[in-house]
N, C-alpha and C positions, 0 to 999 in steps of 0.2 A: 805165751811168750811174745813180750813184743817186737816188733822188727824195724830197722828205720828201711823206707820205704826208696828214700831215694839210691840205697845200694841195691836191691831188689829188682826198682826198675820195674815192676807189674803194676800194672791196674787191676783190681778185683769187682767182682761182683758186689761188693760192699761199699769201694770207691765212686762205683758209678751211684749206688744209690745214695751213697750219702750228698750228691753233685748235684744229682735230682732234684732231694729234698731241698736245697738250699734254693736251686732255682726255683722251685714253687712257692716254697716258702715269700722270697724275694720280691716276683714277681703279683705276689700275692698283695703284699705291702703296698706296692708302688704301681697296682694294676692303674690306677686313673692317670699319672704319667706314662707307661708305656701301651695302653691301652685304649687311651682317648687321646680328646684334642689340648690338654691339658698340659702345662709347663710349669716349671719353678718359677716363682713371679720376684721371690725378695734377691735382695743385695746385686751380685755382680750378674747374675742369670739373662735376665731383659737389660736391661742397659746398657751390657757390654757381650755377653759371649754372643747375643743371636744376632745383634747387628753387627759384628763381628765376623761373624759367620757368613753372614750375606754380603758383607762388603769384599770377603777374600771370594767366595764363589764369583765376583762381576769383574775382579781384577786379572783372577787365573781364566777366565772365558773372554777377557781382551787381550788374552796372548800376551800380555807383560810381565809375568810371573810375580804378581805381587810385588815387584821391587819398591812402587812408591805409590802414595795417595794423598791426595790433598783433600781428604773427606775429613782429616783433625788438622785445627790450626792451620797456619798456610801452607801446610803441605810436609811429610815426614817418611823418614824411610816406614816401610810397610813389612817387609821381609825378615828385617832385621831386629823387629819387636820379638820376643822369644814369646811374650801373649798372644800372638795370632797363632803361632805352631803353624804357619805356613807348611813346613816340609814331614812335620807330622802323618804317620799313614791315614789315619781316620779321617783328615782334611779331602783328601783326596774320595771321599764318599759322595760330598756334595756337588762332587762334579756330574756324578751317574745318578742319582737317589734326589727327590723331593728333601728343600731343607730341615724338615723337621722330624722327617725318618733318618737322614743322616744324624741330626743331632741328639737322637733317644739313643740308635745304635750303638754311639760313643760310647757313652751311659754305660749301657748291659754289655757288649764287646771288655770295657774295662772291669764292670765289677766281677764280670765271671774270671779277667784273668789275676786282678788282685784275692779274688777268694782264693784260686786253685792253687795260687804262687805259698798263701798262707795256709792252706792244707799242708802243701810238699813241704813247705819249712818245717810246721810242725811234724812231721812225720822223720824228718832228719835228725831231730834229737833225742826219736826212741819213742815219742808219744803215739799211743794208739789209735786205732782210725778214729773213735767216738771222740777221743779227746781232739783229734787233730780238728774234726768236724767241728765243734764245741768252740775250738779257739778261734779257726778263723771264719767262724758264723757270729761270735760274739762281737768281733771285730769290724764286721759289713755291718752291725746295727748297731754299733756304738755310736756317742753323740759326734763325737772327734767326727767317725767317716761318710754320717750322716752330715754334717756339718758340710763339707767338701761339695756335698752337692750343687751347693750355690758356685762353686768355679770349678769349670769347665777343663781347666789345666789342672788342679789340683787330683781329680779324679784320673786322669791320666798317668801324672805321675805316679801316683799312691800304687797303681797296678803292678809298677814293673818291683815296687820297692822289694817284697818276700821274695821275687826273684833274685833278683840281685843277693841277696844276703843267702840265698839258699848256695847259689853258686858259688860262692866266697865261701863258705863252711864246707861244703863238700871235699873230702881226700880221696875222691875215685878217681879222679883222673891227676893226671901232675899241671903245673900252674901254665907253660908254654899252650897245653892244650884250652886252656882256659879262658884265656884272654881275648878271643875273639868273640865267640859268643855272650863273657863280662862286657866288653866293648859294645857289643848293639845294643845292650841294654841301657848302660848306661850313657850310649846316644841317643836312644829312644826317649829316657828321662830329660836329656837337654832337652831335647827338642819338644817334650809337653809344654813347655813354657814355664816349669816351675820347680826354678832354683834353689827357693827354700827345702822342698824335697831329698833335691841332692845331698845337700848339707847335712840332713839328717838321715840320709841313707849313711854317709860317711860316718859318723858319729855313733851308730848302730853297727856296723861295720866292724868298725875299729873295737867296740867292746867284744863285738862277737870274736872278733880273731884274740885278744887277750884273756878273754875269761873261759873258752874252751879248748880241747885238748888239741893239737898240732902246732908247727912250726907258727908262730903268730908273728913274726918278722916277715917272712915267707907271704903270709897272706896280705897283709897292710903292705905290702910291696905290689901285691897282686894286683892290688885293691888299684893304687896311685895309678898305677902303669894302663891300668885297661881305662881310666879314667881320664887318662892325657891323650891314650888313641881315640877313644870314645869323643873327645874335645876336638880332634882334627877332624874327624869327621862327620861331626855336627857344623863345623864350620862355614860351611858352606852358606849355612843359612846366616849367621854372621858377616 
């Protein structure tokens, strides 16, 4: 019989190993990235995330919060670019952490929560554990999320996405109770730096609440509402 897993609420001995396999797996693939002195070298990777990276670590260590730099063109807000993710939690690693331990951890910190968000998803609409394994292990090596590796924001965003949609599908709790933890998520996603994301979170979103079973008014209302607080309190970085 199978069970959706997000009414349940357990972890099994089965989830854990399928969690395993996936990090092994994973890390298997990409041992010479997180395991050496080794980096993604095409497209946005070297040219923009890592000196990007070293230039917010000089800015937040001279107590000005990032607000400006004149290291592009004569000078431009720094804060306010949603590609730095300034206020992003991961940023905050390179303040403690050597820069290129901070910058792998990103990496696996995100894949492990974008896998686990697309297990629990799958697992909400009845699929069983092998399938749920299967869908969102096909998905961590497909070319699309391979792809994403070369930006730095993209992989960020991409982790919170199965969350978000998991918690919009779920009917366990009522929507008041919802909206706040909808809301960090999706300030979390502002603040990756990557608004195309959003946009297609909303768009997945909005199918998901019309073509499965519950109030789908109700939910696309949810949706909007945790999305505007989520917006006020990214602002900040704005």
């Amino acid at each position: 019989m199978i069970q959706d897993r997000s009414a349940v609420g357990l972890i099994s001995k089965k989830d854990l190993f399928f969690f395993a396999l996936f990090v092994a797996l994973f890390l298997l693939v990409f041992r010479e990235f997180f395991f050496t002195n080794s980096v993604f070298f095409e497209r946005d990777t070297t040219v923009v995330e890592v000196p990007v990276k070293k230039l917010t670590v000089q800015l937040l260590k001279e107590g000005n919060f990032a607000l400006w730099t004149d290291a592009h063109g004569n000078g431009q807000p720094f804060l306010a670019n949603p590609k730095n993710a300034v206020f992003y939690p991961t940023t905050w690693l390179y303040l403690i952490l050597p820069l290129f331990t901070a910058f792998k951890l990103h990496y696996f910190i995100h894949v492990i929560l974008g896998w686990l968000g697309l297990y629990v998803l799958c697992g909400s609409y009845s699929l069983s554990k092998k399938a749920s394994f299967l869908g969102a292990s096909l998905f961590a090596f497909s070319g699309m999320y391979l792809s994403s590796f070369e930006f730095y924001n993209h992989i960020a965003a991409l982790a919170w996405m199965p969350w978000v949609l998991w918690l919009l599908h779920r009917d366990v709790r009522p929507g008041r109770a919802r909206i706040v933890p909808l809301a960090l998520l999706w300030a979390l996603m502002i603040l990756a730096g990557a608004p195309e994301f959003i946009l297609m979170t909303l768009f997945l979103a909005a199918g998901q609440a019309f073509f499965t079973a519950g109030a789908w008014k109700k939910k696309v209302g949810l949706m909007i509402l945790s999305l505007l607080l989520a917006s006020m309190i990214s602002a900040a970085q704005l």
